[in-house]
Structures are given as structure tokens and as C-alpha cells.
N, C-alpha and C positions, 0 to 999 in steps of 0.2 A: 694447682693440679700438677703432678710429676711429667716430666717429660715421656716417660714411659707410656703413659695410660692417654696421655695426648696422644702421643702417636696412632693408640689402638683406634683411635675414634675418626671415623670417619664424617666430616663435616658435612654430606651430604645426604647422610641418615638421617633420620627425624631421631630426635633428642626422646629418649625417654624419660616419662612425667612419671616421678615420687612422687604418694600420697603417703601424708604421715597422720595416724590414726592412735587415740590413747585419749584417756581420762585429764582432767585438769591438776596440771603441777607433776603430772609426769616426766615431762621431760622433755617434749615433744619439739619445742624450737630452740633447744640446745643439740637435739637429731640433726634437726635440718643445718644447722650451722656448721656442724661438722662435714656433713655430707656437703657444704656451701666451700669451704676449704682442703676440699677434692676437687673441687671446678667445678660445681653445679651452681646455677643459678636458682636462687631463692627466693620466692615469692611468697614474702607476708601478707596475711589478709589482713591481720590485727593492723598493722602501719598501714594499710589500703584504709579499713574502716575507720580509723583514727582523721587520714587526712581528710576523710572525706565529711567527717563532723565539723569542718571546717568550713566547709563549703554554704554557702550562703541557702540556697533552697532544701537543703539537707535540714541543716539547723533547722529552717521553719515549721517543715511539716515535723521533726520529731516537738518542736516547740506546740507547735497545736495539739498534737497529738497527746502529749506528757506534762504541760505546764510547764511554766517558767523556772517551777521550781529546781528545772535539772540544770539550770545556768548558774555559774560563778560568776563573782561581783567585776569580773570583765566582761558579762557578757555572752561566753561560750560555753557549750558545753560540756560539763562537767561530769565524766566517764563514771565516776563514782556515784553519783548519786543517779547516772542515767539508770545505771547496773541496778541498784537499790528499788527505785520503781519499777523497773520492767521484773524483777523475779518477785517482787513480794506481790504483784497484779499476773496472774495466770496465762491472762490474754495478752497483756502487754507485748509477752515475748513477738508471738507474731505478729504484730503491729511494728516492731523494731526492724524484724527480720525482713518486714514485705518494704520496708523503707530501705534496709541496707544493702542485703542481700543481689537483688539484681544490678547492682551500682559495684559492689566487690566484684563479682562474678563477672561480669563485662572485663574490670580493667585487669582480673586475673586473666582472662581470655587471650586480651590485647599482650599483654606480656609475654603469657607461651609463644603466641606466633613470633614475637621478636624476641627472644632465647632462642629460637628455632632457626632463626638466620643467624646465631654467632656462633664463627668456629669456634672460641674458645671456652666454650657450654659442651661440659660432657651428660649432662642431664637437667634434667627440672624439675625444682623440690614448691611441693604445694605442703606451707606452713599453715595450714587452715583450720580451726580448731573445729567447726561444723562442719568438717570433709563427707562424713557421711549423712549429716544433718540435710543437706542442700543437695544430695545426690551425685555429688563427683564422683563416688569412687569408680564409676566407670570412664572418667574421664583421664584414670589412671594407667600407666602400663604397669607398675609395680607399688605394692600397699606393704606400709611397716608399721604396726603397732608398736607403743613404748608403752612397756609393762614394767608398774614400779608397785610397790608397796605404797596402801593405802595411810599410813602414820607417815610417810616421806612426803606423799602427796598433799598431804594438809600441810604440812609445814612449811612445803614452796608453794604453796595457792597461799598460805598468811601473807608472808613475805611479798608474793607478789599483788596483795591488795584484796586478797578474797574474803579474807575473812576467816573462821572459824572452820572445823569439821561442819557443824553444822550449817552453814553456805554453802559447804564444799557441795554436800550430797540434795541439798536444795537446787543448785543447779546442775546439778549431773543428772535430776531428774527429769529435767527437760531433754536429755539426747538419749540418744541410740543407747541403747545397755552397753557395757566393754566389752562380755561375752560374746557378743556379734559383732563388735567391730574386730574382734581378736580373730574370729574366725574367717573373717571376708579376706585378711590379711595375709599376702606373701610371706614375710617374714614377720619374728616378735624380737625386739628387742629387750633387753633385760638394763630397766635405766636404776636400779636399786643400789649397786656398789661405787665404786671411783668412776674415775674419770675416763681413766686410762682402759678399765672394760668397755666403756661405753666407745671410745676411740675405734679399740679394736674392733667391738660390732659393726660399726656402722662402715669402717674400711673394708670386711669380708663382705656386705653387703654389696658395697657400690664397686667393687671387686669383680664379683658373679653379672652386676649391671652389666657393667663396660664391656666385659668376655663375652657375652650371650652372643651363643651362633659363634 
């Protein structure tokens, strides 16, 4: 964070909470990282629920719940194949969610309140991919959709392990339409071109944050 915008911030204001909202492979935790090297702190749920697959009473009831079949030959849970059974079983999903769900949402919780005691937090960005799945976005003071083209999107959900168009829109079926999350939304990002737009967006954005009032 620049000294400049340090300064505007007053460390005894409650930190304004980003929610970042958009389809899978849009772009959405390359937002928050940027806004993360402005000075906000950032808060993954993905690395929340990840660690928390780790954790021994977690494992067991997704083990009861899904068979063993979702374990790798160490043992642990195996993201990919958990993924595979919960979308190709309808129901599964919320069986996962009622497992992980309030265990994220807690240790997101814990978090904002300590972001909220550092002075040197000019905001707090929720990297959440079910932000409006799970009902936060009230838990927001400012909502940013990341709008990209649909042929962009499949080719970073491939890369990052999803699969095909046809995954893509297999589980996009399960959340909120984009149309309504575009609309609940402060501001829309445009995550389609370089890099260097993307920069720019997200600096006018957390720009207008810090200024407000």
C-alpha cells in the first residue's frame, strides 16, 4: 500500500469488507490479489476449505458421507475426485456445503474481526466463490463482479482443473445466475483484456473505497 492512501486511512474506522462476485474462471482471485497489493487483506475461502480437508473430523464425516472412494493412496482427501462426486450426485452438493460451509464461514468471520484491528489493512477482500451462495453479500460493504467472456472462462477453469465447457456450465448450475449477481453488484469489472486493464480497474475502484466520505 502507498504511503499516500496509508495516510487517508484512518485506523480507527472499521475497515471496509469487498465481496467479489463472477462465474468460475473469471478472474475473481486475481481481483482480490491485486486489490491485496493495495493493502487489503485477503481472505481465501478456497485455502480455508482446503485446510480444513485436512482436519481429522472433517475428513470423516465427508468419508461417511461420499466413500472412500474420494481418498488418495495417502490417505486424504482428494479435491478432485471429491468435486467429481458431489456434481455428478445432485444432492451431494448440499451434503458438502452443510459440512463445510459453517466451518469457512466461522474462520472467515474470526478473520475480519482481526483485519479490523490492523492498522495496516486499508480493507477486506472476501475471495469467496459461493459469496452469494451462502448469503454474505450482506455481509459486504462494497460488491465487485468480474465479467469476462465466456470462451476466456473455460479455458482458465481447464487449466485450473475443471474440466471442460461442459463442467464449466454443470456447475455454474448450481449458483445464483451471473445476471443477479451482476446486478446486486457495486461495481463490474471488465476481466477480458491484459492485465494492465485489469490493474487499472481494480486501483479506481479501491481508489473511490479509501476516498468515501
Amino acid at each position: 500500500m502507498d504511503s499516500a492512501a496509508s495516510d487517508r486511512m484512518d485506523p480507527s474506522q472499521k475497515k471496509p469488507v469487498i465481496g467479489i462476485l463472477g462465474a468460475i474462471g473469471s478472474g475473481k482471485s486475481t481481483v482480490a490479489e491485486q486489490f491485496g497489493r493495495l493493502g487489503c487483506a485477503v481472505i481465501d475461502a478456497d485455502a480455508i476449505a482446503h485446510e480444513l480437508l485436512a482436519d481429522k473430523d472433517v475428513k470423516e464425516n465427508i468419508v461417511d458421507e461420499f466413500g472412500r472412494g474420494v481418498l488418495d493412496e495417502t490417505e486424504n482427501i482428494d479435491r478432485r475426485k471429491l468435486a467429481e462426486k458431489t456434481f455428478k450426485c445432485g444432492g451431494k452438493l448440499e451434503t458438502l456445503n452443510h459440512i463445510l460451509h459453517p466451518l469457512v464461514l466461522a474462520r472467515a468471520e474470526r478473520l475480519i474481526q482481526q483485519h479490523q484491528m490492523r492498522n495496516d489493512v486499508a480493507a477486506i477482500v472476501l475471495d469467496m466463490p459461493l459469496l452469494a451462495e451462502v448469503g454474505w453479500t450482506d455481509r459486504c460493504d462494497r460488491l465487485i463482479f468480474v465479467d469476462c467472456r465466456q470462451s476466456i472462462r473455460a479455458e482458465r477453469a481447464k487449466k485450473q482443473g475443471f474440466g471442460g465447457k461442459k463442467e464449466l456450465n454443470l456447475r455454474e448450475k448450481f449458483q445464483i445466475p451471473l445476471d443477479i449477481k451482476r446486478a446486486v453488484a457495486d461495481n463490474v469489472i471488465d476481466n477480458s483484456s491484459g492485465v494492465s486493464a485489469l490493474v487499472r480497474q481494480v486501483a479506481e475502484i479501491f481508489s473511490s473505497i479509501v476516498n468515501k466520505g
